[in-house]
DSSP file (Angstrom, degrees, kcal/mol; ACC not computed):
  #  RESIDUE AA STRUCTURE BP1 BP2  ACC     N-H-->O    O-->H-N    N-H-->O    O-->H-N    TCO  KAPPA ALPHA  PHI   PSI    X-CA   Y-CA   Z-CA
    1    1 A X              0   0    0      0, 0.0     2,-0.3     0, 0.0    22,-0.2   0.000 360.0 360.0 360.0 159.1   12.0  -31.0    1.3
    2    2 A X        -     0   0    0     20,-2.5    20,-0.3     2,-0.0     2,-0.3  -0.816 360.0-126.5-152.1 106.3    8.2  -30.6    1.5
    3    3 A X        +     0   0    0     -2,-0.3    37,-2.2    18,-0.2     2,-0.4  -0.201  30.1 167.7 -62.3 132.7    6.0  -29.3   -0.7
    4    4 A X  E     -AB  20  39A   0     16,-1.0    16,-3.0    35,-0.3     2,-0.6  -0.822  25.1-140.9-119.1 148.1    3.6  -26.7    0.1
    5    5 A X  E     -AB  19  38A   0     33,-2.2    33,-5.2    -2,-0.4     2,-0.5  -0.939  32.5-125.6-110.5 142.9    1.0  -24.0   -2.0
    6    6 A X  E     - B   0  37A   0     12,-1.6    11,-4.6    -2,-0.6    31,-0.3  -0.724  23.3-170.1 -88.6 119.3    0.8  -20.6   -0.7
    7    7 A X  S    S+     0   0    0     29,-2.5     2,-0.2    -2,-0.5    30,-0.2   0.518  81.1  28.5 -95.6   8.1   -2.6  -19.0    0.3
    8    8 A X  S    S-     0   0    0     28,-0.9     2,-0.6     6,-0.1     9,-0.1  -0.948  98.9 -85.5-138.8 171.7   -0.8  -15.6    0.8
    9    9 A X        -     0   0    0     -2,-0.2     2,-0.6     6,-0.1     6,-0.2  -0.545  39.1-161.1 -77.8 126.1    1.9  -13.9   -0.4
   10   10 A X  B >>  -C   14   0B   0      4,-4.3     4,-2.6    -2,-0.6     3,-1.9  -0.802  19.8-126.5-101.2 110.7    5.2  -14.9    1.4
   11   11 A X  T 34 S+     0   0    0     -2,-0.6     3,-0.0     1,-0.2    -1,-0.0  -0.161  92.6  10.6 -47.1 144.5    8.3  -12.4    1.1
   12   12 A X  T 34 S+     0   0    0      1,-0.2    -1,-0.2     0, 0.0    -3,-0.0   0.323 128.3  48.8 102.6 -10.9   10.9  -14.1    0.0
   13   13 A X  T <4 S-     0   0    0     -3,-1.9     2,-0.3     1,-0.2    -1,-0.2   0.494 106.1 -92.6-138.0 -48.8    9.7  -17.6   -1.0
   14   14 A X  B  <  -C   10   0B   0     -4,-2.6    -4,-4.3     6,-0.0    -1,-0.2  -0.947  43.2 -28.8 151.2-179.9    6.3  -16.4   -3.6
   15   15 A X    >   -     0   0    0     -2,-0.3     3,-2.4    -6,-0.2    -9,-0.3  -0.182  63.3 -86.2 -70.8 135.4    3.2  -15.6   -4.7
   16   16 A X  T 3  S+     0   0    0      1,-0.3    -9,-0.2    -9,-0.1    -1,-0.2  -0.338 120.2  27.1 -54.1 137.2   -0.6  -16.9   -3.3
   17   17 A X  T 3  S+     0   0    0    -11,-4.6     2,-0.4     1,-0.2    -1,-0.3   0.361  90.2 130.5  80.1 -10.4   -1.1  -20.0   -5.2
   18   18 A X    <   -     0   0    0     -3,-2.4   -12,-1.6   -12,-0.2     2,-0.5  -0.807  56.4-133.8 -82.4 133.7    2.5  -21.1   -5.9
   19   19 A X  E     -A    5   0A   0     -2,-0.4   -14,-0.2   -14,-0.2     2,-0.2  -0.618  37.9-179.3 -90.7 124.5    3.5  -24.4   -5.2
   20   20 A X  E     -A    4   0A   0    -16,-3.0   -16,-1.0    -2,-0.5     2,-0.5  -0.588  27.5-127.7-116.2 162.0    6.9  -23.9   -3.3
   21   21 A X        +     0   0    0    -18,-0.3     2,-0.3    -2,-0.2   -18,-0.2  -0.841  37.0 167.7 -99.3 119.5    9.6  -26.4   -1.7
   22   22 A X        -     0   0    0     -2,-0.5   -20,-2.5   -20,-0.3     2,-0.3  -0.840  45.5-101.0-117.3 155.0   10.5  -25.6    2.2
   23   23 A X    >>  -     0   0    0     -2,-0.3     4,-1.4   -22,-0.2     3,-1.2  -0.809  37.7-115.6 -93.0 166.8   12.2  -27.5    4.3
   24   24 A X  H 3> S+     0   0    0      1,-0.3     4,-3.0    -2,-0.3     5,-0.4   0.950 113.4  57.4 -78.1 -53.5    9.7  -29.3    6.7
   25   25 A X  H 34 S+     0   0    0      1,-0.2    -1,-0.3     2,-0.2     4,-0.2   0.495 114.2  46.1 -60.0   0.4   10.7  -27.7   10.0
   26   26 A X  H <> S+     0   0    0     -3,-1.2     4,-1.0     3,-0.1    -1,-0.2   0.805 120.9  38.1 -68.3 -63.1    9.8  -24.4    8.1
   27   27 A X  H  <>S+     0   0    0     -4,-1.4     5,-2.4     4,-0.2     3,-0.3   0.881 120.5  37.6  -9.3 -75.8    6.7  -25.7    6.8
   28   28 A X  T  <5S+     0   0    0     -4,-3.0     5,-0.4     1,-0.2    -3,-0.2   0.900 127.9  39.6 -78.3 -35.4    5.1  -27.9    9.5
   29   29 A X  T  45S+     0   0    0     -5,-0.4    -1,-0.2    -4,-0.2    -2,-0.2   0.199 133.6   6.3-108.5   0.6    6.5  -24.9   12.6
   30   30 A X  T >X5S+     0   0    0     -4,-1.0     4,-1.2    -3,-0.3     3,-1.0   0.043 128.1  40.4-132.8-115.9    5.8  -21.3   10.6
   31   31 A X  T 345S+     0   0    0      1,-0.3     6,-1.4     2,-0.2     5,-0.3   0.101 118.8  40.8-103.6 -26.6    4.1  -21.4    7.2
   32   32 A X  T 34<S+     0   0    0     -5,-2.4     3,-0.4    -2,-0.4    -1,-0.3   0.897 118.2  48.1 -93.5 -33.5    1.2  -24.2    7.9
   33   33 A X  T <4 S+     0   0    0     -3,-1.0    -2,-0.2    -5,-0.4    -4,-0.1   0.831 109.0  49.4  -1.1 -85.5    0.4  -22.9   11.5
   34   34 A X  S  < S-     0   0    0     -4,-1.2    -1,-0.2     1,-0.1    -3,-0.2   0.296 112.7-119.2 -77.2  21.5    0.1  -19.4   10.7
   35   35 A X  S    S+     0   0    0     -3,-0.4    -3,-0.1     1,-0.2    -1,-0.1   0.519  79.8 124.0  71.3   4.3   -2.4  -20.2    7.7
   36   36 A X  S    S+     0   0    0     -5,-0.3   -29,-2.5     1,-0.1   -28,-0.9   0.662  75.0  15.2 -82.4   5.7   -0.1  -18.8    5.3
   37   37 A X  E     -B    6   0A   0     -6,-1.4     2,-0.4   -31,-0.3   -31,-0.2  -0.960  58.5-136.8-165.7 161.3    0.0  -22.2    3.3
   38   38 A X  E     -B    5   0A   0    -33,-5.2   -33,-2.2    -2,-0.4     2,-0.1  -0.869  35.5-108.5-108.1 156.6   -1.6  -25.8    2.6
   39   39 A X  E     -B    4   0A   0     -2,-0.4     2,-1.0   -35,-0.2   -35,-0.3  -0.351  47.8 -86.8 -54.2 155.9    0.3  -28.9    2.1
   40   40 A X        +     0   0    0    -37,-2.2     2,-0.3    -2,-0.1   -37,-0.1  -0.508  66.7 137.9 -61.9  59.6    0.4  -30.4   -1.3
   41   41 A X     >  -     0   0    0     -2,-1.0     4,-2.4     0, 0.0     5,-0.1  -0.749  69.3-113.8-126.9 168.8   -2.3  -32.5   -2.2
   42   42 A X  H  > S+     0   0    0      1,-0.3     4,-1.1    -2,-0.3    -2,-0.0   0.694 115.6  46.4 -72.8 -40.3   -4.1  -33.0   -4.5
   43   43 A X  H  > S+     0   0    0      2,-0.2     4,-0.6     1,-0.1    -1,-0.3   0.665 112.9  54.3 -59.4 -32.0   -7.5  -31.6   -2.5
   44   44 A X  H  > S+     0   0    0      2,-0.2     4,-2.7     1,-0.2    -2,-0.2   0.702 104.3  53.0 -84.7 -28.5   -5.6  -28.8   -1.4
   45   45 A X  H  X S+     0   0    0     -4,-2.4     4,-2.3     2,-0.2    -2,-0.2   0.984 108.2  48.3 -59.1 -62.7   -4.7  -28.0   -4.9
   46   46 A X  H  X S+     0   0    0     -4,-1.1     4,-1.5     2,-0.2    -2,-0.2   0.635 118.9  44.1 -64.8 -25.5   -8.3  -28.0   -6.0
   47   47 A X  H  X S+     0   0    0     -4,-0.6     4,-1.1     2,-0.2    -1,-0.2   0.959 108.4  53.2 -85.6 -42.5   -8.9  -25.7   -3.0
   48   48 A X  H  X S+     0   0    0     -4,-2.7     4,-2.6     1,-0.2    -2,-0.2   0.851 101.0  58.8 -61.1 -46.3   -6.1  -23.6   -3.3
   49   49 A X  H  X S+     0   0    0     -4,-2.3     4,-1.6     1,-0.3     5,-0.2   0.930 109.2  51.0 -80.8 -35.0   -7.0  -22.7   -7.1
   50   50 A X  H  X S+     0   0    0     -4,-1.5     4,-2.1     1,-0.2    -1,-0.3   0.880 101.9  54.8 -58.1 -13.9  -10.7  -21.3   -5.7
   51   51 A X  H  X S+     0   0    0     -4,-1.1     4,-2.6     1,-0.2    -2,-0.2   0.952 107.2  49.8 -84.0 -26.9   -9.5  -19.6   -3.7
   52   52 A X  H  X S+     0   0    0     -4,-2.6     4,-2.2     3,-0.2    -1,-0.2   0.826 114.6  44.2 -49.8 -32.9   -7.2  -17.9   -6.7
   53   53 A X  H >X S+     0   0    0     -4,-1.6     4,-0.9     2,-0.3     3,-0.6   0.993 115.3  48.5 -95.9 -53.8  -10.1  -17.2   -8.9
   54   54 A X  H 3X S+     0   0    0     -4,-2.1     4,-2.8     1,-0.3    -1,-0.2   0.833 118.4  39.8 -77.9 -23.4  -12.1  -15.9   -5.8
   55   55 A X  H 3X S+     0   0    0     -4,-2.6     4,-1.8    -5,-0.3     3,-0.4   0.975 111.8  56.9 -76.1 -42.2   -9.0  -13.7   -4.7
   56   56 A X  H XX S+     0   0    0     -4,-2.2     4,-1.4    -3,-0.6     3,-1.2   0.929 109.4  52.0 -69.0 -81.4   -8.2  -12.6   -8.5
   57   57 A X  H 3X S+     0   0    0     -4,-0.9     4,-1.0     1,-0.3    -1,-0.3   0.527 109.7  38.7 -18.7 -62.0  -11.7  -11.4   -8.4
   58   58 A X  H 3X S+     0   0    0     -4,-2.8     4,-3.4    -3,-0.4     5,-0.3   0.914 117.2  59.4 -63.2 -44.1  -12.0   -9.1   -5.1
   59   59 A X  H <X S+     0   0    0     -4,-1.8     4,-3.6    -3,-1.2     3,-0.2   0.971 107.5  47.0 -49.1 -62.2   -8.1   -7.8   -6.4
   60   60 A X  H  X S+     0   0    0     -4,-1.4     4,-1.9     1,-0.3    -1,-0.3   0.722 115.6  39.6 -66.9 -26.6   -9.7   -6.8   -9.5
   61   61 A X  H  X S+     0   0    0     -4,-1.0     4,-1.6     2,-0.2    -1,-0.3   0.897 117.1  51.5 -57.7 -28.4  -12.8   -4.8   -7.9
   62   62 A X  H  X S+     0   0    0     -4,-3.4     4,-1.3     2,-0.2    -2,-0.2   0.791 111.2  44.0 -93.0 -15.2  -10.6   -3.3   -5.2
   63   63 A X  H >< S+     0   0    0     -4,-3.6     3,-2.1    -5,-0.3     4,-0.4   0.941 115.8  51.4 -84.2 -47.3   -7.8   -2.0   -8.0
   64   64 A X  H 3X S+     0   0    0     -4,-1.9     4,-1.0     1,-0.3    -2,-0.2   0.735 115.3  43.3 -63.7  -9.9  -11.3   -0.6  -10.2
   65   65 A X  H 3X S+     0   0    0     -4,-1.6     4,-2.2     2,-0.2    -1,-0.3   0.855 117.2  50.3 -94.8 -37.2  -12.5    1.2   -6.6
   66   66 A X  H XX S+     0   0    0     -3,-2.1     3,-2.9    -4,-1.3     4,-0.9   0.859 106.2  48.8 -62.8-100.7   -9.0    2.3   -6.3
   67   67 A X  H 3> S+     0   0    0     -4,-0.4     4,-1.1     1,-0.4    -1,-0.2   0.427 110.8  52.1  13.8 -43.4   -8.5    3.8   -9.9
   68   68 A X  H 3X S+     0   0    0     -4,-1.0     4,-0.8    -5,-0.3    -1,-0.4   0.869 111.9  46.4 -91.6 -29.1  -11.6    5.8   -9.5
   69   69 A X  H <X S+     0   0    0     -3,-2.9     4,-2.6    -4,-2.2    -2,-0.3   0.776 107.4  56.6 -60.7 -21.5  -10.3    7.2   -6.1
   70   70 A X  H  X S+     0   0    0     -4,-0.9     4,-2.4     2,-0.2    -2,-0.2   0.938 108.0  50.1 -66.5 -61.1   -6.9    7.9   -7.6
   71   71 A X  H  X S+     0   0    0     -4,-1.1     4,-0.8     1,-0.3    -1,-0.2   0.628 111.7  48.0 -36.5 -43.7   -8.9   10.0  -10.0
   72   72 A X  H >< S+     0   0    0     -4,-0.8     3,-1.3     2,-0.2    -1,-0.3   0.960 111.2  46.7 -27.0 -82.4  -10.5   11.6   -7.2
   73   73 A X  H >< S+     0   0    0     -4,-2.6     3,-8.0     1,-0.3    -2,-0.2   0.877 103.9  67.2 -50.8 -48.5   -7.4   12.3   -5.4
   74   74 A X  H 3< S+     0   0    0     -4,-2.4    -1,-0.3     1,-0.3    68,-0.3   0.786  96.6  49.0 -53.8 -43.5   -5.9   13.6   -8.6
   75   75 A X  T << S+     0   0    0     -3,-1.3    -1,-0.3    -4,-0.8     2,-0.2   0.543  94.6 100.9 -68.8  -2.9   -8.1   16.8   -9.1
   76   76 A X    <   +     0   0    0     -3,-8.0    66,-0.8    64,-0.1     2,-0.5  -0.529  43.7 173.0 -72.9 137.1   -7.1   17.5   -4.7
   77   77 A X  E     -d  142   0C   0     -2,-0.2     2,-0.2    64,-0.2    66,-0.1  -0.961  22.0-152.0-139.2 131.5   -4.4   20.1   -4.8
   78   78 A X  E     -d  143   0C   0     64,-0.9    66,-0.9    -2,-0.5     2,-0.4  -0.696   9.5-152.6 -94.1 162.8   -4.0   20.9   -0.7
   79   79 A X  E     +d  144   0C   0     -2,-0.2     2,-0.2    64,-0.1    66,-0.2  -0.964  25.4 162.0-137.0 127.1   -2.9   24.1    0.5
   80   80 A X        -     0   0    0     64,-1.2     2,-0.2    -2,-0.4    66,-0.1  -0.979  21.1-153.4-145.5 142.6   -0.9   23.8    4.2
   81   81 A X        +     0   0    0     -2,-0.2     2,-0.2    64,-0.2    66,-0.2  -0.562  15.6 177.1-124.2-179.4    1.0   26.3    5.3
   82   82 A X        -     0   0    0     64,-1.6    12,-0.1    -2,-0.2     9,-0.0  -0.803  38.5 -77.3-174.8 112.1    4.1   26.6    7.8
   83   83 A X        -     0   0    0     -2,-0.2     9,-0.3     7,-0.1     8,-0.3   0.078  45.1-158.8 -60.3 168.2    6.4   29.0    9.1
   84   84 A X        -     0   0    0      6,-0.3     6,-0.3     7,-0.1     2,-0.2  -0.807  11.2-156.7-134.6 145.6    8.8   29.9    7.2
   85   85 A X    >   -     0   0    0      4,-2.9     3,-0.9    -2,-0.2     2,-0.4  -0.475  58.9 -47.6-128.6-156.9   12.3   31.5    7.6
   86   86 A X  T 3  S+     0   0    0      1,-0.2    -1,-0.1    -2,-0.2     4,-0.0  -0.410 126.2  21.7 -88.5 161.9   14.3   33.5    5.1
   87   87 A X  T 3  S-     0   0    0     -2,-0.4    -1,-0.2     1,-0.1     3,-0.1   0.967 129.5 -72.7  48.5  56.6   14.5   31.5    1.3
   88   88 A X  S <  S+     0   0    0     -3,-0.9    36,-1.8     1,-0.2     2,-0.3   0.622  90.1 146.8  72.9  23.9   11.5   29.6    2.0
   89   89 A X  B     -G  123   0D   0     34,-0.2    -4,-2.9    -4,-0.2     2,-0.6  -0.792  37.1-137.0 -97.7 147.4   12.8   27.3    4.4
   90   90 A X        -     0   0    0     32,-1.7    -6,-0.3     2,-0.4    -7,-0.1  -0.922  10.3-136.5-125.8 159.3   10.7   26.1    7.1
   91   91 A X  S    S+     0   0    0     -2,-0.6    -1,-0.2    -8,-0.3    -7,-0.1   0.895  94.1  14.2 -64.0 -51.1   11.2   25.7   10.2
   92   92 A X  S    S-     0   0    0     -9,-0.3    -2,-0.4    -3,-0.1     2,-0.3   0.086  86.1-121.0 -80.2-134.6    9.7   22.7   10.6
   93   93 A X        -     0   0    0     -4,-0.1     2,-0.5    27,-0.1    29,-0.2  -0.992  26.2 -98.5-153.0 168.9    8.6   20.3    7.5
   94   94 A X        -     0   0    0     27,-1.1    29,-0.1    -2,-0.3   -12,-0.0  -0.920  41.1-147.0-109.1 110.7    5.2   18.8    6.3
   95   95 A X     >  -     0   0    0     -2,-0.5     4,-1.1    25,-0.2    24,-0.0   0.257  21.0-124.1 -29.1 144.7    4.6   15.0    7.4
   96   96 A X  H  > S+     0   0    0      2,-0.1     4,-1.6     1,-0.1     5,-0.1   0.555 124.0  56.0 -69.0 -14.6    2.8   12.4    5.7
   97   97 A X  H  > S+     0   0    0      2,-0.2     4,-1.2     3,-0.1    -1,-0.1   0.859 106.5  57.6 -92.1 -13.3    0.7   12.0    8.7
   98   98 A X  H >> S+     0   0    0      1,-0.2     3,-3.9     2,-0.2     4,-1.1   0.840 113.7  42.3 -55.4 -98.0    0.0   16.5    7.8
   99   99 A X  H 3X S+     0   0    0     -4,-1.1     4,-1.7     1,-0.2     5,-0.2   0.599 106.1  59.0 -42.1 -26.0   -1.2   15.4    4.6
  100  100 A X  H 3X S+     0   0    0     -4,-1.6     4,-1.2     1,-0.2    10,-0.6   0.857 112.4  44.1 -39.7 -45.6   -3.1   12.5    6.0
  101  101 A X  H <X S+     0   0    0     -3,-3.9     4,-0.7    -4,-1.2    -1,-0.2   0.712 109.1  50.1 -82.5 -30.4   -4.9   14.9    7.8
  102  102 A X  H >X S+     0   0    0     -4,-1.1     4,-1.5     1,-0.1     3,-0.7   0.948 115.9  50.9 -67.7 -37.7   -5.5   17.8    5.0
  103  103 A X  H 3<>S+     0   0    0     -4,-1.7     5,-1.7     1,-0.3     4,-0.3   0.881 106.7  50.0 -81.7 -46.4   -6.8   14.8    3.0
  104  104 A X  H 3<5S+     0   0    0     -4,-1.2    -1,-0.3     1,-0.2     5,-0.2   0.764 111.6  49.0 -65.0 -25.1   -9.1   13.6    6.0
  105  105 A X  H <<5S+     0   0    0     -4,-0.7    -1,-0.2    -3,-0.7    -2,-0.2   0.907 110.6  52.3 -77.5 -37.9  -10.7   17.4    6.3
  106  106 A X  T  <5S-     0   0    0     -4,-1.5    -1,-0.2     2,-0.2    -2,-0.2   0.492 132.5 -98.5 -80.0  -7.5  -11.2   17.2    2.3
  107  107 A X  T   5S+     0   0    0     -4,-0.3     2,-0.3     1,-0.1    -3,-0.2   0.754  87.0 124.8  99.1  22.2  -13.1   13.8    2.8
  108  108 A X      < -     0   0    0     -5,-1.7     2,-0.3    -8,-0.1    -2,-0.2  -0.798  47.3-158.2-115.4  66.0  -10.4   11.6    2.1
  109  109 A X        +     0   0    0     -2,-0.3     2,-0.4    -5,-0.2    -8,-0.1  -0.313  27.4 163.6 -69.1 113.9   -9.5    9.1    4.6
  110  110 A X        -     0   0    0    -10,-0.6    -6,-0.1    -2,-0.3    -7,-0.1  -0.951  38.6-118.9-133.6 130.0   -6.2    8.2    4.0
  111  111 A X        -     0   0    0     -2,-0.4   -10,-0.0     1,-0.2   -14,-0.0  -0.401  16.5-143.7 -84.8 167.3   -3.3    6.3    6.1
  112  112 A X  S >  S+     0   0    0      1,-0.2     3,-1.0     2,-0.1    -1,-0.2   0.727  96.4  72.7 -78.2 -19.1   -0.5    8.4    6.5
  113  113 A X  T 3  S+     0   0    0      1,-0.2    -1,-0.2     3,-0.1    -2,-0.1   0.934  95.0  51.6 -82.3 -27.0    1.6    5.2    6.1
  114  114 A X  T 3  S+     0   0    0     18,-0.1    18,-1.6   -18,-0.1     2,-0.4   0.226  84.4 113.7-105.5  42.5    0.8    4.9    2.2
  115  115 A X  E <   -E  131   0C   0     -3,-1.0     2,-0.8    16,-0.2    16,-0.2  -0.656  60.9-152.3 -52.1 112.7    1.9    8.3    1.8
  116  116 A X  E     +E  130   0C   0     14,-2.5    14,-0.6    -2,-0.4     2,-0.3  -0.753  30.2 155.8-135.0 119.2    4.7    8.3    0.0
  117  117 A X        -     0   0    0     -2,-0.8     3,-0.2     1,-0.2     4,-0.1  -0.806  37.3-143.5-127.2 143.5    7.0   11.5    0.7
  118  118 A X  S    S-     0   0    0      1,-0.4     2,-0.3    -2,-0.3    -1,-0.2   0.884  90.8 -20.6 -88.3 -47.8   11.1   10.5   -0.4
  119  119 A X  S    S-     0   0    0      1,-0.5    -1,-0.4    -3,-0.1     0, 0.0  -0.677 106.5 -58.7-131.5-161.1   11.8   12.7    2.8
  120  120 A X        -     0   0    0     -2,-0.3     2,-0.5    -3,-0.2    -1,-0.5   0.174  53.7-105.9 -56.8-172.0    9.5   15.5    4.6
  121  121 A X        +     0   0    0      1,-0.1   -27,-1.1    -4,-0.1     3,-0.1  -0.890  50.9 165.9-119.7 141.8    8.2   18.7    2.4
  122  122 A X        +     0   0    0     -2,-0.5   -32,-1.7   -29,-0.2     2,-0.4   0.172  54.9  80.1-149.7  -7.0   11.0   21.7    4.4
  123  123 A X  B    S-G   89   0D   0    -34,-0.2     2,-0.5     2,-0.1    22,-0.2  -0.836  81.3-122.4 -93.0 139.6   10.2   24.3    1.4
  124  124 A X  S    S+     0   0    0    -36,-1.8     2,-0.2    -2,-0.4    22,-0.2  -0.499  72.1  44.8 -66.8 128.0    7.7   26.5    0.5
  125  125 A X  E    S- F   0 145C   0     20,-1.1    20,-1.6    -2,-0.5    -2,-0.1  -0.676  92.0 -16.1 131.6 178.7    6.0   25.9   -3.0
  126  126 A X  E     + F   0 144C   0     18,-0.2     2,-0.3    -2,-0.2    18,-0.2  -0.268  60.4 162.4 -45.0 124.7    4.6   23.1   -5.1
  127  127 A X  E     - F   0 143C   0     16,-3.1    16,-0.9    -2,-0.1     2,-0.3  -0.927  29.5-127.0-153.8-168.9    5.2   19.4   -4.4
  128  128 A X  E     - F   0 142C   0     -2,-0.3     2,-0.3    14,-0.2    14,-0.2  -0.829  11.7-171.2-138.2 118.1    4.1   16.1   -5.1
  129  129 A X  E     - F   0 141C   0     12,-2.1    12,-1.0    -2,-0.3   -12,-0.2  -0.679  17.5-146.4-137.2 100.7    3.2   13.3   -2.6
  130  130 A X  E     -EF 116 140C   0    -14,-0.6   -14,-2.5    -2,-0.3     2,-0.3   0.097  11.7-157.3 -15.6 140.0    2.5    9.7   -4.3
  131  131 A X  E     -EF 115 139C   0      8,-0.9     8,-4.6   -16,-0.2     2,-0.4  -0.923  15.5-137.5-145.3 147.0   -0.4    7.7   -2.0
  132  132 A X  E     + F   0 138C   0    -18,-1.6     6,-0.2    -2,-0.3     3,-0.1  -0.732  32.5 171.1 -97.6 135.6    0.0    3.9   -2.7
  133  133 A X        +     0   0    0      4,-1.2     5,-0.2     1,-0.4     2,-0.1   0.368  69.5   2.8-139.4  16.8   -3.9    3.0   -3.0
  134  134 A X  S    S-     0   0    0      3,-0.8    -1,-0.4   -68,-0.1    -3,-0.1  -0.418  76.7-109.0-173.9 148.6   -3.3   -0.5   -4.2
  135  135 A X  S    S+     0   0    0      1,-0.3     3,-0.0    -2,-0.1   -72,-0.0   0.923 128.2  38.2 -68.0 -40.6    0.0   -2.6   -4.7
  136  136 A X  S    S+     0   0    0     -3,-0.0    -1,-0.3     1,-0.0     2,-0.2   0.985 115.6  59.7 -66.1 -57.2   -1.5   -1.7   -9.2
  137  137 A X        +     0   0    0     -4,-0.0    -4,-1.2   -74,-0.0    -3,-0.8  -0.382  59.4 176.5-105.4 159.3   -2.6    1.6   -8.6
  138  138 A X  E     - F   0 132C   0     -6,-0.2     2,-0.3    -5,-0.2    -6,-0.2  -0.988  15.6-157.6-136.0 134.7   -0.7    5.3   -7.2
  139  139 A X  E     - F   0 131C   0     -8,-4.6    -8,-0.9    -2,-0.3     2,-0.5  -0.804   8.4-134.8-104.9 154.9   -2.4    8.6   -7.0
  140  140 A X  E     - F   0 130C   0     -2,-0.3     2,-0.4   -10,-0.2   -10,-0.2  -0.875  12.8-168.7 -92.1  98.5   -0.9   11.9   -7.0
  141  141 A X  E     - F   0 129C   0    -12,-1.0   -12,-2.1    -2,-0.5   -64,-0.2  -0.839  18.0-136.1 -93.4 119.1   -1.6   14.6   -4.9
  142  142 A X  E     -dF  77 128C   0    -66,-0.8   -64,-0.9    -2,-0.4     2,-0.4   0.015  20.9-156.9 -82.3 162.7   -0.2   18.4   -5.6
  143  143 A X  E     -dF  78 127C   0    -16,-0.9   -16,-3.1   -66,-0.1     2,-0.7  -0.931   8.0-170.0-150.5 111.7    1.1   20.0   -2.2
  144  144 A X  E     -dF  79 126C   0    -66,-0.9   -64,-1.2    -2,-0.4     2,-0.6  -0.910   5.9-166.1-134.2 107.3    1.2   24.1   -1.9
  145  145 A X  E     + F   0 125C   0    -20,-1.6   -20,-1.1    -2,-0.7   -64,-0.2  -0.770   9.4 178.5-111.2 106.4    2.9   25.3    0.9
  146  146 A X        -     0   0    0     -2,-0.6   -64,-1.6   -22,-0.2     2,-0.2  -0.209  31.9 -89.7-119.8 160.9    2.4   28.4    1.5
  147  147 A X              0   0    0    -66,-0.2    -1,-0.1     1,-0.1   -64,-0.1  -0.525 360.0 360.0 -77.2 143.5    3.8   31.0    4.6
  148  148 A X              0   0    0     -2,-0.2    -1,-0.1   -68,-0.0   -65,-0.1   0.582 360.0 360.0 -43.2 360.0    1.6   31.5    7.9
């Protein structure tokens, strides 16, 4: 086995900054290669823990710049509209990448991929669509979908 510390987070194995056990042909042929990790010394230790404090830092402005856009977002309520057939069904649905795009008009640049819809919008009325704006923070956006 061969110890390694992790400079990013690796599914399945941990966290940036944990000092992990691989085996070495995982190690030495994926994880030291691709930069996601240092060996285990004693300099690499000492490197690895700036690099924590310096990452802990940027996480914590980027969730407070998140948190005040989540605030933001919270006061958007969009109105997109969509034909409709009879009891408010529509004939198509509304997208994350639609709302991506109401959001973008309103001054909101947002990717459609942290969007978070459990399936499409296929009704008329109020709903709800979650946007992941940091792994801490989720905004809510209101959705009113109204007939053409």
């Amino acid at each position: 086995m061969m110890e390694v510390i992790l400079r990013e987070d690796v599914k399945s194995l941990g966290k940036a900054g944990d000092l992990v056990r691989v085996k070495p042909g995982y190690g030495r042929n994926y994880l030291l290669p691709s930069g996601l990790a240092y060996e285990a010394t004693e300099g690499n230790k000492k490197r690895i823990a700036a690099e924590t404090r310096a990452r802990s830092a940027r996480l914590d402005a980027e969730r407070d710049g998140a948190q005040a856009r989540a605030a933001e977002l919270a006061a958007v309520e969009l109105r997109l509209t969509g034909k409709a057939g009879e009891e408010g069904r529509l004939f198509g649905s509304i997208t994350a990448a639609d709302i991506a795009d109401a959001l973008a008009a309103r001054g909101f640049e947002v990717d459609k991929r942290r969007i978070e819809l459990e399936q499409p919008i296929k009704t008329l009325g109020q709903h709800t669509a979650g946007i992941r704006l940091h792994p801490d923070v989720r905004a809510e956006v209101r959705v009113d979908v109204v007939a053409e």
